[in-house]
PASEBA-1860 file (N, C-alpha, C; in nm, 3 decimals):
! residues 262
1> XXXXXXXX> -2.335/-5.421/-6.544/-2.261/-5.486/-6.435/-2.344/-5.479/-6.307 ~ -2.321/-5.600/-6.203/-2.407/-5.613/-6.134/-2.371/-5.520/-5.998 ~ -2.426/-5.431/-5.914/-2.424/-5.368/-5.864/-2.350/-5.423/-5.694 ~ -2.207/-5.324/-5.666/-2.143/-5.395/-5.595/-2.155/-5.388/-5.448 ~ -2.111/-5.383/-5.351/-2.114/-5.368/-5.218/-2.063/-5.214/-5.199 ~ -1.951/-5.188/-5.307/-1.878/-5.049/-5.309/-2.012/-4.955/-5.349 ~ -2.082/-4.987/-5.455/-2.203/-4.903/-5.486/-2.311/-4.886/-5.391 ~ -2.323/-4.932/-5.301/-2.403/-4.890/-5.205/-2.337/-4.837/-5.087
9> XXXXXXXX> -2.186/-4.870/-5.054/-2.116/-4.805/-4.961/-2.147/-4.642/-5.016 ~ -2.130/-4.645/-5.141/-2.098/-4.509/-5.222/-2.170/-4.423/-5.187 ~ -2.279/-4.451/-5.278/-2.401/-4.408/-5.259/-2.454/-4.305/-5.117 ~ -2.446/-4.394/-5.035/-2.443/-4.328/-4.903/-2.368/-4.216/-4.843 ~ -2.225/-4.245/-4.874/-2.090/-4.124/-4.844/-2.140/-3.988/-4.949 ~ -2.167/-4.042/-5.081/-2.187/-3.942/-5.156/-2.294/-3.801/-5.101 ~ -2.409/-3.891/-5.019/-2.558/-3.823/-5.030/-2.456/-3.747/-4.873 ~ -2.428/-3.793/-4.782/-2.384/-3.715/-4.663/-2.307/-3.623/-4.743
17> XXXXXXXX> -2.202/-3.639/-4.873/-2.093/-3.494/-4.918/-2.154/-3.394/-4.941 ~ -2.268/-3.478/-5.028/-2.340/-3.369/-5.058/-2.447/-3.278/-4.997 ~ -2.466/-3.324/-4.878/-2.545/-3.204/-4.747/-2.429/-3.129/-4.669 ~ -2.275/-3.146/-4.700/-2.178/-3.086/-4.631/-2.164/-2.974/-4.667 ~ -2.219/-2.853/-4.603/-2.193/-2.704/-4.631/-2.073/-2.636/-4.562 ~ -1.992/-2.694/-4.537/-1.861/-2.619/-4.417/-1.801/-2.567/-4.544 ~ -1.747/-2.440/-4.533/-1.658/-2.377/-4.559/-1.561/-2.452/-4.627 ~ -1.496/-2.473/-4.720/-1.377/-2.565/-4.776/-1.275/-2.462/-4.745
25> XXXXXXXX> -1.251/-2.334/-4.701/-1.126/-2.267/-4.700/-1.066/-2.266/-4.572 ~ -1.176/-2.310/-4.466/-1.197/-2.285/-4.363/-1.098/-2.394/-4.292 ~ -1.194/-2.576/-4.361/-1.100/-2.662/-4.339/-0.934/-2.671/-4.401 ~ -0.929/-2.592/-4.469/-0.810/-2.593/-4.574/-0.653/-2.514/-4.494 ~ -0.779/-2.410/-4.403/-0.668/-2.360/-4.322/-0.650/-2.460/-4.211 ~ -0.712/-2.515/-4.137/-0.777/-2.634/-4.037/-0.641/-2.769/-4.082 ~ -0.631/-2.779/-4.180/-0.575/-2.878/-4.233/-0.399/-2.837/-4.266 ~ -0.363/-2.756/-4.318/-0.255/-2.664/-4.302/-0.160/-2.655/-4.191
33> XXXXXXXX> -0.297/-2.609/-4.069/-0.231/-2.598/-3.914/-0.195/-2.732/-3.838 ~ -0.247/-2.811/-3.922/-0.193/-2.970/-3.800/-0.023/-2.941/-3.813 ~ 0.019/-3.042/-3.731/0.106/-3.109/-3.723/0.227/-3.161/-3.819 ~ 0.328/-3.191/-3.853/0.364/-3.295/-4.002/0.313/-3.422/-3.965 ~ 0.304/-3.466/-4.089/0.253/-3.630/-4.025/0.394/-3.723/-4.050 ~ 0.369/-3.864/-4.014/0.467/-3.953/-4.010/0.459/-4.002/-4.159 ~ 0.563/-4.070/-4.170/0.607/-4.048/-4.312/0.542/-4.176/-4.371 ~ 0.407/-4.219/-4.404/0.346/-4.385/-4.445/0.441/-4.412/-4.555
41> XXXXXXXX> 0.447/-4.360/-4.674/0.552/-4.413/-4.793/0.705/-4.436/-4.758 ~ 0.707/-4.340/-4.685/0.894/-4.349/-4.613/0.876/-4.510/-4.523 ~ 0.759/-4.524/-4.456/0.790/-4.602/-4.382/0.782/-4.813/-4.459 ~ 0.747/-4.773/-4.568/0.737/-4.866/-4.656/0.842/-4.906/-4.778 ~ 0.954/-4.753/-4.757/1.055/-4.805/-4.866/1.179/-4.842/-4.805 ~ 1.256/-4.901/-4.907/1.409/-4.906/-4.825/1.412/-5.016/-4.732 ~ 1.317/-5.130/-4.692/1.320/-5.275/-4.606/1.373/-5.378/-4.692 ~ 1.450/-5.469/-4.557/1.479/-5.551/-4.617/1.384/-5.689/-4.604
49> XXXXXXXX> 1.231/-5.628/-4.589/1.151/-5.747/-4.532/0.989/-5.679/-4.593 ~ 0.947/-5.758/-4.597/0.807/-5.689/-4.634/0.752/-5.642/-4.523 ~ 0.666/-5.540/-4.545/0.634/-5.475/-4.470/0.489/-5.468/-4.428 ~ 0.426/-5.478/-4.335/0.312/-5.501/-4.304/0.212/-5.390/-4.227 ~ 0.156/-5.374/-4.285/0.014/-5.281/-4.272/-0.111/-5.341/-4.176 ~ -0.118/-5.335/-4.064/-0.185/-5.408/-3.973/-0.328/-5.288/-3.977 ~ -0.407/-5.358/-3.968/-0.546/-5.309/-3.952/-0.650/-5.285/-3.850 ~ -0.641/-5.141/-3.778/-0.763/-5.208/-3.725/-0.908/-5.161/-3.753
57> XXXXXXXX> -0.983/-5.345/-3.779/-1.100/-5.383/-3.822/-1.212/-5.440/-3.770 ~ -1.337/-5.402/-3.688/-1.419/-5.434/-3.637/-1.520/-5.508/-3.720 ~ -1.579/-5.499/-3.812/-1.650/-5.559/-3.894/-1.618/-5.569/-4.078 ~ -1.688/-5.648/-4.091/-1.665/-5.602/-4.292/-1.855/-5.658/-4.350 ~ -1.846/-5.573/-4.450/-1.986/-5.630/-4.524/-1.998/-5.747/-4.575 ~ -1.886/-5.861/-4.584/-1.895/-5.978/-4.626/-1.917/-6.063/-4.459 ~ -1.776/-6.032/-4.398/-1.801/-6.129/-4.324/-1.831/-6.084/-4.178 ~ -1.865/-5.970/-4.157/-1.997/-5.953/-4.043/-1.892/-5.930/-3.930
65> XXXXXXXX> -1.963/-5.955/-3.806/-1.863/-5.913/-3.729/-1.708/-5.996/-3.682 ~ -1.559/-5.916/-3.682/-1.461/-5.975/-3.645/-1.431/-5.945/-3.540 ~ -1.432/-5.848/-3.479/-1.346/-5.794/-3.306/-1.416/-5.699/-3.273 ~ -1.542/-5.637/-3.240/-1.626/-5.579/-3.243/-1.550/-5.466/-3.150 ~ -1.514/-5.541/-3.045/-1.528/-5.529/-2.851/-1.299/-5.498/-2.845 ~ -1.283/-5.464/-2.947/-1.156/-5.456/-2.955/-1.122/-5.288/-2.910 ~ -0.988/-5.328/-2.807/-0.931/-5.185/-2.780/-0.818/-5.140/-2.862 ~ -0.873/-4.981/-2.900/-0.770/-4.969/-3.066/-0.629/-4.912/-3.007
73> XXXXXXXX> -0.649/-4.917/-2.890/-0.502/-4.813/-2.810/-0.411/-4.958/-2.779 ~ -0.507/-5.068/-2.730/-0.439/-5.187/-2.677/-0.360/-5.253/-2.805 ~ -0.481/-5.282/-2.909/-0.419/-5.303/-3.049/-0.291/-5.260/-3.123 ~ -0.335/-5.134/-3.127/-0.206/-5.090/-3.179/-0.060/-5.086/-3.148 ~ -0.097/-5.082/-2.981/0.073/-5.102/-2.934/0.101/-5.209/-2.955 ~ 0.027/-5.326/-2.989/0.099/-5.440/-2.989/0.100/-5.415/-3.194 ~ 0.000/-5.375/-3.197/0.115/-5.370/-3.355/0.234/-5.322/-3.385 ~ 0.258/-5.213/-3.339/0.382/-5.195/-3.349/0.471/-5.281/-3.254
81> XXXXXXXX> 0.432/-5.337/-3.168/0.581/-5.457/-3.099/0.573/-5.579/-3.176 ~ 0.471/-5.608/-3.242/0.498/-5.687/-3.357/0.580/-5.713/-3.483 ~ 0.605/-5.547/-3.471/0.672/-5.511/-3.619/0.669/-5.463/-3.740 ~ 0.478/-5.415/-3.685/0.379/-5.334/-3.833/0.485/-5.234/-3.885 ~ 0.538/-5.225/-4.017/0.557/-5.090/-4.043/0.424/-4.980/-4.062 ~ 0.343/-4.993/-4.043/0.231/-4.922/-4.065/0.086/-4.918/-4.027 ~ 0.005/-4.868/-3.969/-0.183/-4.941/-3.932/-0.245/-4.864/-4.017 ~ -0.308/-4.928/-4.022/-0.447/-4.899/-4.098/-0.560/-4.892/-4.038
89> XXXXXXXX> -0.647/-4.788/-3.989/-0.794/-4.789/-3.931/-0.926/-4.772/-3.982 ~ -1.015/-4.848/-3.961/-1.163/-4.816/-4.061/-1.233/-4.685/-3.953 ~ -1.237/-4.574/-4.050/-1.341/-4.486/-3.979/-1.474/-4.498/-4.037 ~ -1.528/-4.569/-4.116/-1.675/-4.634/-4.166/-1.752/-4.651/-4.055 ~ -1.886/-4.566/-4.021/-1.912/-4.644/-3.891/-2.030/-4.754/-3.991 ~ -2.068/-4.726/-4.064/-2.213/-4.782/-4.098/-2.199/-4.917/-4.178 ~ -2.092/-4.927/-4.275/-2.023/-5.056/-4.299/-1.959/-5.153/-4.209 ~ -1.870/-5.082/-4.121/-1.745/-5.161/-4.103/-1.730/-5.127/-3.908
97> XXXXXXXX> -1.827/-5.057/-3.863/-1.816/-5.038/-3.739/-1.687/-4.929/-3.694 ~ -1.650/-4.854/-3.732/-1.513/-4.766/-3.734/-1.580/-4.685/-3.686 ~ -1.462/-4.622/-3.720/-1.516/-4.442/-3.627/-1.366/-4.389/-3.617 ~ -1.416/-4.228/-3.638/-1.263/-4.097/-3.608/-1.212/-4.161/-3.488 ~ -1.290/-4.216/-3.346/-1.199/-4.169/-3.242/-1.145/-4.302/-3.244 ~ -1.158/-4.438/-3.296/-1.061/-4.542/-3.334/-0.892/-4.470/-3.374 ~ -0.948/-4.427/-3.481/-0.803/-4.387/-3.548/-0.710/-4.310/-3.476 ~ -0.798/-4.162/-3.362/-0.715/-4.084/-3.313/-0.626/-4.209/-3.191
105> XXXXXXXX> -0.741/-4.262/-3.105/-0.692/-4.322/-3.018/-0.593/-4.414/-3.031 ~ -0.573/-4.491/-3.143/-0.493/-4.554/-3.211/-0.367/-4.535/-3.242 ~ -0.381/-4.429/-3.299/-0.228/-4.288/-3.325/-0.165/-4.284/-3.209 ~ -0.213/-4.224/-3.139/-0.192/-4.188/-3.012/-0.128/-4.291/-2.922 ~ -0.130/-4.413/-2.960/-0.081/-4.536/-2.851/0.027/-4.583/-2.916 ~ 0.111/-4.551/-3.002/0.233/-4.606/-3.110/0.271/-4.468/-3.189 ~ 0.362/-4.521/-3.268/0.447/-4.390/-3.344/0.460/-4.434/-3.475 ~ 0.323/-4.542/-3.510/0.313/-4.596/-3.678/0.244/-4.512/-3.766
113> XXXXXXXX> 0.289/-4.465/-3.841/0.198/-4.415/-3.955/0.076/-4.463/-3.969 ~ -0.052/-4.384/-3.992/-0.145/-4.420/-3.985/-0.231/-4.409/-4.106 ~ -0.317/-4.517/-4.202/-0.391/-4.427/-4.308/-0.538/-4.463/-4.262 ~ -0.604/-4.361/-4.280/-0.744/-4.384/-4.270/-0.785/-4.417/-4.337 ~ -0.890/-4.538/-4.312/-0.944/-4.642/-4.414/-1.116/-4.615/-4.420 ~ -1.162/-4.530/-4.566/-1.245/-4.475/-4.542/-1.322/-4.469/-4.742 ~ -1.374/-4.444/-4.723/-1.434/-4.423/-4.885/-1.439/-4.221/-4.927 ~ -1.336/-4.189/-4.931/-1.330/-4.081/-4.973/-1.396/-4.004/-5.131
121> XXXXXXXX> -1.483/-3.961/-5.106/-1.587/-3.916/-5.204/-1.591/-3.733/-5.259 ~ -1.520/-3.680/-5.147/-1.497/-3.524/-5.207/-1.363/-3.443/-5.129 ~ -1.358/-3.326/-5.156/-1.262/-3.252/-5.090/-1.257/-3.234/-4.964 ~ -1.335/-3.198/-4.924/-1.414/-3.240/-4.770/-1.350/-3.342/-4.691 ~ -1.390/-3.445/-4.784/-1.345/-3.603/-4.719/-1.149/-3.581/-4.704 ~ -1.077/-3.553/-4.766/-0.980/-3.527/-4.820/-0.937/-3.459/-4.669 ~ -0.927/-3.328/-4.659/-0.950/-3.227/-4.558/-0.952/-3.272/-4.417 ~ -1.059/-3.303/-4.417/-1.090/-3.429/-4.286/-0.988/-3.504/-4.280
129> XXXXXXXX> -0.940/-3.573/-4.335/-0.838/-3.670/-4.308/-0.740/-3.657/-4.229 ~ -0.672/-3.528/-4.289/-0.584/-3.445/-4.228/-0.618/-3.384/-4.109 ~ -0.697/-3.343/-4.061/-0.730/-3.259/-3.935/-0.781/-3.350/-3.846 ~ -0.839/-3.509/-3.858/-0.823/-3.613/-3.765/-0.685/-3.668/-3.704 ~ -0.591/-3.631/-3.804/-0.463/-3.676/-3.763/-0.414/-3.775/-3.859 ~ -0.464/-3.824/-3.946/-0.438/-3.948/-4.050/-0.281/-3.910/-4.075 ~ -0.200/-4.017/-4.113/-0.109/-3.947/-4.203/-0.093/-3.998/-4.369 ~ -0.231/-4.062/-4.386/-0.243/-4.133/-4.531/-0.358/-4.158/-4.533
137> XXXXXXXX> -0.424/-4.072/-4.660/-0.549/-4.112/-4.711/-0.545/-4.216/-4.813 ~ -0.662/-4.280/-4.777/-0.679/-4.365/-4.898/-0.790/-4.331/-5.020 ~ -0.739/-4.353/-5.192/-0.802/-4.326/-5.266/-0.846/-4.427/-5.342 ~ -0.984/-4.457/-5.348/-1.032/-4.583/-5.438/-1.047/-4.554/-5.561 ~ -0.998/-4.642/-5.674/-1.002/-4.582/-5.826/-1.102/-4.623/-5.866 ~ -1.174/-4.745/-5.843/-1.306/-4.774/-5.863/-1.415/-4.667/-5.824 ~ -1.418/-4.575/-5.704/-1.499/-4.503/-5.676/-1.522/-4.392/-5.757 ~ -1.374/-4.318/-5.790/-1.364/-4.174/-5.857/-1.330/-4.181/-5.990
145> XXXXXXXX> -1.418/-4.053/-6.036/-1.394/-4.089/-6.169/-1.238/-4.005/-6.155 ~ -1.162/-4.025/-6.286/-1.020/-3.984/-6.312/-0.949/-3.809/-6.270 ~ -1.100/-3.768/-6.294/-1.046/-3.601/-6.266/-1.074/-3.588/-6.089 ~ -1.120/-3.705/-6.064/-1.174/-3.666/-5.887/-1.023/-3.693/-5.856 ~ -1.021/-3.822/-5.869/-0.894/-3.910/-5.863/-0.763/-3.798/-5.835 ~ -0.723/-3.765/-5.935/-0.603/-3.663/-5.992/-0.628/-3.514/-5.882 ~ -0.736/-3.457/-5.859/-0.775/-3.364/-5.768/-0.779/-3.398/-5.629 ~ -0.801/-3.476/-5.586/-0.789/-3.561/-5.412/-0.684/-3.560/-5.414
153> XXXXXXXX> -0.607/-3.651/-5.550/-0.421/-3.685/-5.491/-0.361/-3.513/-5.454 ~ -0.374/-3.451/-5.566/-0.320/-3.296/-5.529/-0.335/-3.210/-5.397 ~ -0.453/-3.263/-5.406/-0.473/-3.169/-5.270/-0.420/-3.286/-5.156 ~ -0.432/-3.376/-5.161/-0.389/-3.413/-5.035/-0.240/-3.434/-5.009 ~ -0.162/-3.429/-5.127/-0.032/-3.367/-5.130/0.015/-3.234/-5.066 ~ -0.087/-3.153/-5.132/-0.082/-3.011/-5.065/-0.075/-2.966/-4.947 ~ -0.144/-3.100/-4.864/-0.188/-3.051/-4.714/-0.098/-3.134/-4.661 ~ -0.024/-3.196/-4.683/0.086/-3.290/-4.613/0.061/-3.459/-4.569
161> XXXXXXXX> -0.019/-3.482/-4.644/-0.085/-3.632/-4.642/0.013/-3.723/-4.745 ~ -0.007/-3.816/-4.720/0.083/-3.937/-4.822/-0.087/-4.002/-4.863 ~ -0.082/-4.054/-4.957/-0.186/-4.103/-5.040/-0.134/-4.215/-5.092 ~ -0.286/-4.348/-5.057/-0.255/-4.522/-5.102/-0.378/-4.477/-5.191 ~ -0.322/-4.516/-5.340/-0.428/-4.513/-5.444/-0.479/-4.703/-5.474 ~ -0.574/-4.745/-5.465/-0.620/-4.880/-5.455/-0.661/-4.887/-5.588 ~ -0.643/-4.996/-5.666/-0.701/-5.051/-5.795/-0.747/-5.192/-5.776 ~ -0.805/-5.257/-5.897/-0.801/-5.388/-5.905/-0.742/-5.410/-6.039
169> XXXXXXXX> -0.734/-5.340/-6.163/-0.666/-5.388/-6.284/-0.581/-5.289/-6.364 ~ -0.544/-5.309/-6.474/-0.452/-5.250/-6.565/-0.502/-5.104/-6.629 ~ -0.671/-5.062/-6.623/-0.742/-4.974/-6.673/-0.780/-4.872/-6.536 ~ -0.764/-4.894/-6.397/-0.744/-4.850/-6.295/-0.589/-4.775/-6.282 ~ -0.490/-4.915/-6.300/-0.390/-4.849/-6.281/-0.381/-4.710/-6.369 ~ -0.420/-4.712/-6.487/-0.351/-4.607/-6.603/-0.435/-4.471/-6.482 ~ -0.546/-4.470/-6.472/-0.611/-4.357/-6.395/-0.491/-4.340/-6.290 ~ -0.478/-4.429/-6.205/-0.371/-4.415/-6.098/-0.213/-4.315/-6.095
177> XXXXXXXX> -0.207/-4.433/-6.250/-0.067/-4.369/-6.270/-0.064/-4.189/-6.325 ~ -0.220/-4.161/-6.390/-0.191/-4.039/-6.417/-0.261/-3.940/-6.322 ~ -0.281/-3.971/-6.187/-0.289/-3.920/-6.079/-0.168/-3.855/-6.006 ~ -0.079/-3.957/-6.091/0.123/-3.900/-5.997/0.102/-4.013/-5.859 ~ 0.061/-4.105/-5.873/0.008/-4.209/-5.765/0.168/-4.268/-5.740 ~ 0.251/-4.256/-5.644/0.328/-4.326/-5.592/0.370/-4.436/-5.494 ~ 0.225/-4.467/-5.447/0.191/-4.529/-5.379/0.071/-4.620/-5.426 ~ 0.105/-4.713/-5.465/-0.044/-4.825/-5.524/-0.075/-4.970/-5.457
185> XXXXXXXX> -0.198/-4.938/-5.412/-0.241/-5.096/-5.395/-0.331/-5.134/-5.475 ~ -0.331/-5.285/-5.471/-0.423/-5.367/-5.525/-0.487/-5.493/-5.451 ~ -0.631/-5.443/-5.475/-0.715/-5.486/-5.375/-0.757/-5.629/-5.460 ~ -0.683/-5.747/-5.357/-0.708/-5.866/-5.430/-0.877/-5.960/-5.433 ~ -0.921/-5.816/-5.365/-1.096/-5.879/-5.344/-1.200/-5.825/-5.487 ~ -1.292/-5.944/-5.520/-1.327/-5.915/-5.613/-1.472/-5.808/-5.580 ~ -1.495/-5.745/-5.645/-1.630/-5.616/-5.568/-1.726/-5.721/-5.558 ~ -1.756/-5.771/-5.671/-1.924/-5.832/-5.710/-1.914/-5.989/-5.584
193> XXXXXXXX> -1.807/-6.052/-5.641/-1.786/-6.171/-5.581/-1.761/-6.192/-5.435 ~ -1.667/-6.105/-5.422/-1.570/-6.132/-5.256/-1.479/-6.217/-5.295 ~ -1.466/-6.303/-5.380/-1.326/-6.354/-5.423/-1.200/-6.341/-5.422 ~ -1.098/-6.374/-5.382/-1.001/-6.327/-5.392/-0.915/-6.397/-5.499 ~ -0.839/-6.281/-5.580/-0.780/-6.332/-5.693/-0.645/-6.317/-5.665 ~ -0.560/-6.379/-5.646/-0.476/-6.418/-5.628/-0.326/-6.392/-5.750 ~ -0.401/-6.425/-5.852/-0.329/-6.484/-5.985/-0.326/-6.344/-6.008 ~ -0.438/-6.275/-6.017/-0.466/-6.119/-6.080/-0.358/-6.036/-5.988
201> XXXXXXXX> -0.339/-6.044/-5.841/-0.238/-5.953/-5.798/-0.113/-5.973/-5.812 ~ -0.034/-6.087/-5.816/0.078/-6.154/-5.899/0.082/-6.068/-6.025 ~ 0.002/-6.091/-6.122/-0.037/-6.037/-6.261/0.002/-5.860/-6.236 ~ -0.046/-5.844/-6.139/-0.088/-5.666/-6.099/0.091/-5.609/-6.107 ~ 0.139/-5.685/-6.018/0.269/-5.629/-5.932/0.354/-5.637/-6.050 ~ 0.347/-5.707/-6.141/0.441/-5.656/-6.320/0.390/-5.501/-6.358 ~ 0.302/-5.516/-6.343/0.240/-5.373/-6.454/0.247/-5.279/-6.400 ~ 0.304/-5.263/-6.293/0.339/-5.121/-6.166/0.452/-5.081/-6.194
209> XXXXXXXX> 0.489/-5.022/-6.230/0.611/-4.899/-6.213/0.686/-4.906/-6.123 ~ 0.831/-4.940/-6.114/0.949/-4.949/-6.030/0.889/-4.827/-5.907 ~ 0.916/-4.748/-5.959/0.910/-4.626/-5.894/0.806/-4.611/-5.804 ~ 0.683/-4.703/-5.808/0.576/-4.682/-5.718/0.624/-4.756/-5.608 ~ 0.562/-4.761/-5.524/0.603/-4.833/-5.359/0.448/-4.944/-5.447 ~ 0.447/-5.099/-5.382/0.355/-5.147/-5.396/0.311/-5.227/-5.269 ~ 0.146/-5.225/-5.245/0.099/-5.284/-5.157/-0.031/-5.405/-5.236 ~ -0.022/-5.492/-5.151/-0.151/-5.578/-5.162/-0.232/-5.625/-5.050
217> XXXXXXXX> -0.361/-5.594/-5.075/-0.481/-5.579/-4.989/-0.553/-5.662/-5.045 ~ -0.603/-5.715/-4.892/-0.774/-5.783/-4.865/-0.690/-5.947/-4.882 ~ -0.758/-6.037/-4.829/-0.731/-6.169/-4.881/-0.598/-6.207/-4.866 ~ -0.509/-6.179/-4.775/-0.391/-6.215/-4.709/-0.436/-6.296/-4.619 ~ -0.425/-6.423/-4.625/-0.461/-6.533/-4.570/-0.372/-6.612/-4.410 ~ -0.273/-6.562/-4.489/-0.127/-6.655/-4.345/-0.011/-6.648/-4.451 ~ 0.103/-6.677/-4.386/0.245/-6.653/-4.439/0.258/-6.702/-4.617 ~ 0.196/-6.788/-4.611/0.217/-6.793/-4.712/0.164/-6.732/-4.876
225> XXXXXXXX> 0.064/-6.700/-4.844/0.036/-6.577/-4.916/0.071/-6.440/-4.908 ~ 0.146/-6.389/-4.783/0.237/-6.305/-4.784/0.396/-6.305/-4.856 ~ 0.426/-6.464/-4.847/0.526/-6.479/-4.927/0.568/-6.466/-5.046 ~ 0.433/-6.501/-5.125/0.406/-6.549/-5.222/0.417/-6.410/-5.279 ~ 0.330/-6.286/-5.268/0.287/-6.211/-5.272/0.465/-6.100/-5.281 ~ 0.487/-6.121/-5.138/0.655/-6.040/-5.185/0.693/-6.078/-5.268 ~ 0.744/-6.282/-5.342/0.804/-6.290/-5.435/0.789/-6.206/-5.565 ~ 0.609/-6.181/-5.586/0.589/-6.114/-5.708/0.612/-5.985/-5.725
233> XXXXXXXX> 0.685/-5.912/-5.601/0.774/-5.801/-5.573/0.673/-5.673/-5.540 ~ 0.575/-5.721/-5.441/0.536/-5.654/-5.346/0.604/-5.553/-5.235 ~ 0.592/-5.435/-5.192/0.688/-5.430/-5.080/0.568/-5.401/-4.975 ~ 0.481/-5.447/-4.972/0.364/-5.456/-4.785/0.269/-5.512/-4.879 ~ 0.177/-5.580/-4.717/0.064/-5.588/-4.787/-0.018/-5.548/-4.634 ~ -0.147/-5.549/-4.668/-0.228/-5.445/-4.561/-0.354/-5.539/-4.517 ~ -0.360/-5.610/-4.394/-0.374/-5.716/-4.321/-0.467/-5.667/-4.248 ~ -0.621/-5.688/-4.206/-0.695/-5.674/-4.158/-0.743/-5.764/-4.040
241> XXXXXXXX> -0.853/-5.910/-4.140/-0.913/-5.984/-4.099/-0.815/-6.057/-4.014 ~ -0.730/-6.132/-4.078/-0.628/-6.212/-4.033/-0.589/-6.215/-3.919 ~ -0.549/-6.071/-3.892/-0.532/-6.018/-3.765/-0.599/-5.950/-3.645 ~ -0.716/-5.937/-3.727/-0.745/-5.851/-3.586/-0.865/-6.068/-3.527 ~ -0.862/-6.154/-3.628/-0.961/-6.229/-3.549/-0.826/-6.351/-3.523 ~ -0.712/-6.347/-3.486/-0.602/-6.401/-3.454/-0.573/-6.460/-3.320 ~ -0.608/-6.363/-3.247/-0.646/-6.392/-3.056/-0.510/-6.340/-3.040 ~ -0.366/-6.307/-3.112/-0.228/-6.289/-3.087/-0.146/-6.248/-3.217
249> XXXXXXXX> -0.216/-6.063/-3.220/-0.189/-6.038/-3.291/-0.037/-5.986/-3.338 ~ 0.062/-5.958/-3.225/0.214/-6.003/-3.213/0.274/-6.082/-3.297 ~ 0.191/-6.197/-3.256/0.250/-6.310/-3.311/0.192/-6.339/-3.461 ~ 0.093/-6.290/-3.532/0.021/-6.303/-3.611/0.103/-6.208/-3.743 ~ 0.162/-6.107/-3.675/0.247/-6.031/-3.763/0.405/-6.070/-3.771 ~ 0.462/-6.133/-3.655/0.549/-6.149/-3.698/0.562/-6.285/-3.780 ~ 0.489/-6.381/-3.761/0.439/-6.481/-3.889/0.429/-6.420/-3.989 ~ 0.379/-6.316/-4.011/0.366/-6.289/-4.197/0.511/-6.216/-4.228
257> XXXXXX> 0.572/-6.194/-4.144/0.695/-6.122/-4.147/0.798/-6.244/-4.169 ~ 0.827/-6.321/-4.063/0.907/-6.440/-4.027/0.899/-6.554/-4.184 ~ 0.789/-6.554/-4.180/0.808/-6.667/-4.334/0.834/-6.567/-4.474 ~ 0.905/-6.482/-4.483/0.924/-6.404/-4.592/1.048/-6.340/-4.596 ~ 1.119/-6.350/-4.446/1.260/-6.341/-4.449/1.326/-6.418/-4.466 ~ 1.281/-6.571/-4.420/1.411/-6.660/-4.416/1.467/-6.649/-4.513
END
């Protein structure tokens, strides 16, 4: 298989885990002592509207720069007067232009649950999450193999984190599901291609488990692929591009909101 954009994101996170000598008990207590966090899965069940995961996104490896010069404190309050149940922040600086103090500053300007949008590669990474303030890590199933997978979710249970486990198919999900993954997205972007499959996340949202909360990512286009997307009994989907290169992002969310209630 031809080598993806994720494999070289990887690659990179991996070689920094692996020069990380801190103490793991150290952060463990570090991580313990925060705060509770806000509830990301609570804030996604129980609507009578889909629920939207607003992003904030400065760049991507496909399509280069979107809002470079964007304020994440200004952003966010208007996500939440928009109606986000939730943000999402890239702390990637080397992909995606992110960074920790996006996310803190971000937090800090609204009262939305926050998950850090990041390529989590060890315990470490995990740890961190929590002691930035996140209140939801994200876990890629493509990245980890099954026992990483199942060990991140635990521990980041442990430490008071809510966890979005991301797939793209039916051989992901099974890893997912035997993670105790209650929370699943599916990332409608293809790795190799950038494609977005459409048909495949439709396809996805059958083979999920009542019981999971479900999200769909990447390739949310405008209302009507948000619509589309709840019909196949989605409950959020997690909105980046769309929005942050919108010029009115208020209004940009309550569009994906507004055409899915009527």
């Amino acid at each position: 298989m031809a080598a993806t954009y994720l494999d070289k994101i990887l690659e990179r996170h991996r070689e920094v885990a692996a020069a990380d000598d801190r103490p793991v008990e150290r952060l463990l207590d570090e991580a313990r002592a925060m705060p509770a966090t806000r509830g990301f899965r609570a804030a996604l069940v129980g609507r009578d509207r889909l629920g939207v995961i607003a992003e904030i996104k400065r760049r991507s490896p496909s399509k280069g720069h979107l809002n470079v010069d964007l304020d994440p404190a200004r952003w966010a309050a208007m996500y939440e007067r928009g109606g986000a149940a939730c943000m999402s922040v890239l702390t990637d600086v080397e992909a995606f232009g992110g960074s920790v103090d996006d996310l803190r500053v971000a937090r800090a300007a609204c009262s939305l649950p926050v998950i850090r949008k990041d390529f989590t590669v060890s315990e470490r990474d995990v740890l961190d999450t929590r002691i930035m303030g996140a209140d939801c890590v994200l876990l890629i199933a493509a990245a980890l193999e099954p026992a990483e997978l199942a060990a991140f979710h635990a521990l980041a249970i442990d430490i008071g984190l809510g966890v979005l486990v991301e797939i793209h198919d039916e051989h992901e999900l099974e890893h997912a599901l035997a993670a105790d993954a209650t929370l699943i997205g599916v990332n409608q972007r293809d790795l190799v291609t950038f494609g977005v499959d459409h048909d495949r996340a439709v396809r996805m949202a059958g083979t999920i488990p009542e019981h999971a909360v479900k999200v769909a990512e990447s390739g949310v286009r405008n209302s009507a692929d948000a619509r589309s997307l709840h019909e196949a009994g989605y409950d959020a989907v997690l909105v980046g591009e769309t929005i942050v290169t919108s010029g009115d992002p208020v209004a940009a969310i309550n569009d994906l909101i507004g055409e899915v209630t009527q």
